[in-house]
C-alpha positions in Angstrom: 0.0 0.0 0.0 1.7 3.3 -1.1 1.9 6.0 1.7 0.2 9.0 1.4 2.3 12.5 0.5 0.4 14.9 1.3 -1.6 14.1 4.4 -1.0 16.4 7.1 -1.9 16.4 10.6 -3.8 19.0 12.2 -2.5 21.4 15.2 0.9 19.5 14.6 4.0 21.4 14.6 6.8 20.1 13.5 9.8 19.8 15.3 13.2 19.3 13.3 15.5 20.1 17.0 15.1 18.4 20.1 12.0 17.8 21.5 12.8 16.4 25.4 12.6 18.1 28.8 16.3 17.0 29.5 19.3 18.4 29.0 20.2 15.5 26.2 18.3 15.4 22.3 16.7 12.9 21.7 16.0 13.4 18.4 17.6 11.1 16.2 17.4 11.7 12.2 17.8 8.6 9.4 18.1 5.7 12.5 18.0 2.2 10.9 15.1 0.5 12.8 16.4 -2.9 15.4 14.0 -5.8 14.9 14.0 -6.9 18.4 13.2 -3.1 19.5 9.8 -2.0 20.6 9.8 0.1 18.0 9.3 -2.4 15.8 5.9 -1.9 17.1 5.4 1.3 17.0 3.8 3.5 13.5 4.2 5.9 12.1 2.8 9.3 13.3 1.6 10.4 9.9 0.4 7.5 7.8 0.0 5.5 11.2 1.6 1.9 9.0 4.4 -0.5 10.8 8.0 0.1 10.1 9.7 -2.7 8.2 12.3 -4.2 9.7 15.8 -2.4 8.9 14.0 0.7 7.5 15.6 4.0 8.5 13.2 5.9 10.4 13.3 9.6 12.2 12.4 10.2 15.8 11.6 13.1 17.5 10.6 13.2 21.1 7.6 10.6 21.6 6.9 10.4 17.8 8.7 8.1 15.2 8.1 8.6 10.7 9.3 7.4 8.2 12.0 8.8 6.1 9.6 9.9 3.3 6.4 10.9 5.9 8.5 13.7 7.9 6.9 16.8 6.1 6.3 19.7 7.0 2.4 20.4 8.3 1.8 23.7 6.4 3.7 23.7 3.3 3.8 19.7 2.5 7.6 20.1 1.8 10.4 18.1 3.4 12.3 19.5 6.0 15.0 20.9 3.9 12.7 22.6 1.7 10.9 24.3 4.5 9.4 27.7 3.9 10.7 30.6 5.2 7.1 31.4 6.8 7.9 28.2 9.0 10.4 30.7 11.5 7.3 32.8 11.6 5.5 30.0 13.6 7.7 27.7 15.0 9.0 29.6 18.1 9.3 30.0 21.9 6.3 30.5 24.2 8.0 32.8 26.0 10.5 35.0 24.2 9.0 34.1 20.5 12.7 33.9 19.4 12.7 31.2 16.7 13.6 27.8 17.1 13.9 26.6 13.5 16.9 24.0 13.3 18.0 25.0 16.7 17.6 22.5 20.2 14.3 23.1 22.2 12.5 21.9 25.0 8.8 21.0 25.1 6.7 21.2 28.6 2.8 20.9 28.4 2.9 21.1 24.8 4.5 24.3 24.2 8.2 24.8 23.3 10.7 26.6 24.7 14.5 27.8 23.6 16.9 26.5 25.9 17.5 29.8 27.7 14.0 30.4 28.4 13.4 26.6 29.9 16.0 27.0 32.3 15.1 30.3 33.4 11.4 28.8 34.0 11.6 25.0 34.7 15.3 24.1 35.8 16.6 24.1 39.6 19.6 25.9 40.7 22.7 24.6 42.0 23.0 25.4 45.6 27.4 25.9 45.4 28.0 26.6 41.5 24.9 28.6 41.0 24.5 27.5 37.6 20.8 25.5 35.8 20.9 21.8 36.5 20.5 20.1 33.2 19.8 16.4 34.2 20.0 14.6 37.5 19.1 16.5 40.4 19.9 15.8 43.8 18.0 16.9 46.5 18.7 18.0 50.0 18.7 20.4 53.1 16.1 22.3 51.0 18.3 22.8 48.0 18.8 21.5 44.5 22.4 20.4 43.7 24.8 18.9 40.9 26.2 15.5 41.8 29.3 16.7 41.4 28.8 19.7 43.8 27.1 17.7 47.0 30.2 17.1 48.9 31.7 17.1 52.4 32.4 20.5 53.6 34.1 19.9 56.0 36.6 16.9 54.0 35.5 17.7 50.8 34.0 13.7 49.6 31.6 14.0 46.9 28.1 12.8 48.8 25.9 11.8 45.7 26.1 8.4 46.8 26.7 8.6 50.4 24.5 9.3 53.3 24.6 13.0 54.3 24.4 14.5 57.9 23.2 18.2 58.4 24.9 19.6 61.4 25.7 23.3 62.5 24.4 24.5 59.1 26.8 22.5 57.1 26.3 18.9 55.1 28.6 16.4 56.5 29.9 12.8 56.3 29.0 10.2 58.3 33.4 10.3 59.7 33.1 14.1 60.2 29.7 14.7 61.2 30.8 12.1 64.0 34.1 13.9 64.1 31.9 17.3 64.9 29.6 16.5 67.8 32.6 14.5 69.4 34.4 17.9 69.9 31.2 19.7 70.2 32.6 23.2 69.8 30.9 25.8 67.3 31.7 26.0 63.8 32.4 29.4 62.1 30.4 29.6 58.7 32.6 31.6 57.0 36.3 29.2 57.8 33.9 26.2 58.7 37.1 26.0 61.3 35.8 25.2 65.3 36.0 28.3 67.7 37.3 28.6 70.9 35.0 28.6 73.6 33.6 32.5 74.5 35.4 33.7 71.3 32.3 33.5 69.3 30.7 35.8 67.1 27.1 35.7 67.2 25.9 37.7 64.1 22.7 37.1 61.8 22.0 33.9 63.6 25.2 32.6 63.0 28.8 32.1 64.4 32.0 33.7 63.4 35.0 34.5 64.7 35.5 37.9 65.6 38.4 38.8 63.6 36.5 37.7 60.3 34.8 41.6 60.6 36.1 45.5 61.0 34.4 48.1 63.0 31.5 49.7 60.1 33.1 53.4 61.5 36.5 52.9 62.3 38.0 49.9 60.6 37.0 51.9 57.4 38.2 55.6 58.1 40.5 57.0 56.3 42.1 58.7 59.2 43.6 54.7 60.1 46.2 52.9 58.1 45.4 49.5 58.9 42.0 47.7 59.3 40.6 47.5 63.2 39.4 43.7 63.4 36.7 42.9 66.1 36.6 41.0 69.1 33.8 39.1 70.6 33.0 42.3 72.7 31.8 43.9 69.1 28.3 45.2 69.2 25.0 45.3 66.9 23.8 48.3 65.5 20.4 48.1 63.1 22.5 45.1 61.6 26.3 46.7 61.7 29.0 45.7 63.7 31.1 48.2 65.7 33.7 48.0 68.4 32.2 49.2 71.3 34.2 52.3 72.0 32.4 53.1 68.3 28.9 51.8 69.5 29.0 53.8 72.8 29.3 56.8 70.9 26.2 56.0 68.0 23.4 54.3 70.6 21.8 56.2 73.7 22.2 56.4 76.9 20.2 55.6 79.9 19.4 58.3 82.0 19.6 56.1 85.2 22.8 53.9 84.9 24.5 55.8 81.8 25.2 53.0 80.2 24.7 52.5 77.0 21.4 50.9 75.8 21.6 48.2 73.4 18.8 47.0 70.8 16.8 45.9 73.7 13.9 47.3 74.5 13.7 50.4 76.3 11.2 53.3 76.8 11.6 57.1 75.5 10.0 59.3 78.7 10.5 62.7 80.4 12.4 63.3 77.1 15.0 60.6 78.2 15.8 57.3 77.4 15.2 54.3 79.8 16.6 50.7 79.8 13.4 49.3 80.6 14.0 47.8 84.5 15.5 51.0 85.1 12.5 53.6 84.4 11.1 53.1 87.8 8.2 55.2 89.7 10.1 57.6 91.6 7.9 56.9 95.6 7.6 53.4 95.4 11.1 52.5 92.9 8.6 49.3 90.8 9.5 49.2 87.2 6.7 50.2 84.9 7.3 47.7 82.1 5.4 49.3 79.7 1.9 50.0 82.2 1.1 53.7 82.8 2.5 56.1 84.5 2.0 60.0 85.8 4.6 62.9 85.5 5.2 64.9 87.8 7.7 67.8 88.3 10.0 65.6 85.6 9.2 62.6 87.3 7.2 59.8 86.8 4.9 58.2 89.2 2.7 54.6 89.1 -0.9 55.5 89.4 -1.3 54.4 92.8 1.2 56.7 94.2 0.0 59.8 92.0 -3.6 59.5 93.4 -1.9 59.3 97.0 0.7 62.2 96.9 -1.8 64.1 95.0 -4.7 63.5 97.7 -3.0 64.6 100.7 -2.0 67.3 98.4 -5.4 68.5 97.8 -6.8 68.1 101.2 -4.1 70.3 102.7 -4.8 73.3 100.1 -8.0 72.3 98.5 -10.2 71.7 101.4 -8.6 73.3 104.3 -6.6 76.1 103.2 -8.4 77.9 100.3 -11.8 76.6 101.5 -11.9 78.0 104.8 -10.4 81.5 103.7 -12.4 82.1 100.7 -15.7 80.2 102.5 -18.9 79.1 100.7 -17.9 80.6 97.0 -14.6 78.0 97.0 -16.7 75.5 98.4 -19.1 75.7 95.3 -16.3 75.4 93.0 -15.0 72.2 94.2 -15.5 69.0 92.1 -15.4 65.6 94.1 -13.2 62.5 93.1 -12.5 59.1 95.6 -15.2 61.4 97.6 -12.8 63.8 98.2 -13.1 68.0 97.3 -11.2 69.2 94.6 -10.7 72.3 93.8 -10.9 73.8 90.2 -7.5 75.1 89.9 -6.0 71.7 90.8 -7.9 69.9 88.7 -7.1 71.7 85.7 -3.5 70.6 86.5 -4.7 67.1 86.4 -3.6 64.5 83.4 -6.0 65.0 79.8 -7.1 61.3 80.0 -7.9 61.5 84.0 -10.4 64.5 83.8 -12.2 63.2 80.9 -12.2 59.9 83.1 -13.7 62.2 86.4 -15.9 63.9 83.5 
């Protein structure tokens, strides 16, 4: 039975490159068929007839055709004799470069050049940084080359070996053994161990100290050499300074005059506080954030305001400004705790405690 010439396939493009999500073409042009392969089974994607045994064949992707049937969909011509219009339509998904007679990648039926499918589909390398074209190892939430999975701390490749995450690093079985046995910390910028209290603890990890210069002045100009930290070096909004340098950049607290670090501390009677030491100034409790009363530029809990500020108000309120200016003060006087108070003293009072009394 002859084959058909002209038949053509609908919504078919054809594809002369590669057509494979890997990294290696698949595509194989004039391949002599085996007869002991399956596809000696298999037929042919236009005319849909056996292959005879021996006959050269074409493969692309998940399709086979026979040497004659390989035309293209739109003109009818073989692949040689391809239109020029063809480069018009055959192209990437994404950038809509053309990908006439050059490798492509095909993922949910749409093509792709090889740039634009590692941009979208491949992984990363964790170490080299580079797209990984093939197999893919995965671990410690990353995507590496075989190659590139090793030891850090001895440097063996771990593709095939069992891998150990300790101290933010993947280890051997030998070393990761090696590393709890001497249980010290492990810098993760020399991956060397650190002496015990020499550590730098910076962005959640280790260091050592000399690793890092003062941000102020281990770059002045003013200083020849470099001034390398200690593990005394401070945190400023993510910096590190020596602490003569820090000192002189944070506040101070206006009860100890020490300096106060990125803890928390409170801003009040236009000072700062550390927070234990902002205390009420009768009965010396730490506020910790509840409210407190000023005073005469100090600050007060609220239990020993409304004390000091009672006796206060019966001694001139009631007694003294009552009893010399009689019945017209007396009318004038507003009652709190049931207690008088007098209209000049309560328009001392806090805002939010006389709209409270209001």
């Amino acid at each position: 039975m002859d084959r058909p010439l002209q038949l053509s396939i609908p919504g078919h493009s054809p594809s002369f490159s590669a057509t494979s999500t890997s990294s290696q073409n698949t595509s194989s042009i004039n391949v002599p068929i085996d007869p002991l392969s399956p596809l000696s089974a298999a037929r042919c994607a236009r005319c849909q007839q056996l292959f005879a045994s021996g006959e050269v064949f074409i493969s692309t992707g998940s399709k086979t055709w026979h040497n004659e049937c390989f035309r293209c969909s739109l003109f009818g011509t073989f692949p040689h004799q391809w239109h020029q219009s063809l480069s018009m339509v055959f192209r990437c998904a994404q950038c809509f470069c053309s990908l006439l007679n050059d490798m492509h990648f095909t993922v949910d039926g749409r093509n792709y050049c090889e740039h634009d499918f590692k941009a979208l589909y491949a992984p990363t390398c964790a170490k080299c940084k580079d797209f990984i074209m093939g197999r893919v190892i995965k671990a410690a939430n990353c995507s590496w080359h075989p190659q590139c999975f090793r030891c850090e701390q001895c440097n063996t490749q771990l593709d095939n070996e069992g891998v150990w995450h300790y101290a933010g690093r993947n280890l051997c079985m030998t070393c990761n053994k090696l590393a709890k046995k001497e249980g010290g910390k492990l810098c993760s910028k020399c991956f060397t161990y650190i002496e015990p209290g020499k550590q730098l603890r910076y962005r959640h990890e280790d260091y050592h100290a000399y690793h890092f210069n003062c941000n102020k002045c281990g770059y002045s100009p003013q200083f020849r050499a470099t001034v390398e930290l200690n593990e005394k070096a401070r945190i400023h909004r993510d910096d590190l300074y020596c602490p003569r340098c820090f000192d002189q950049m944070c506040h101070v607290c206006a009860a100890c005059r020490h300096p106060i670090d990125d803890e928390r501390s409170v801003f009040a009677l236009q000072k700062h506080w550390h927070i234990d030491h902002f205390l009420c100034a009768k009965c010396e409790k730490p506020f910790y954030g509840s409210k407190h009363f000023e005073k005469r530029e100090r600050a007060y809990c609220e239990s020993c305001y409304k004390k000091g500020w009672n006796s206060c108000w019966r001694m001139y309120c009631w007694e003294g400004e009552g009893q010399k200016e009689g019945r017209k003060t007396i009318s004038k006087v507003i009652e709190m705790d049931m207690r008088p108070i007098c209209k000049k003293c309560f328009d001392k009072f806090p805002k939010e405690l006389k709209q409270r009394m209001v």
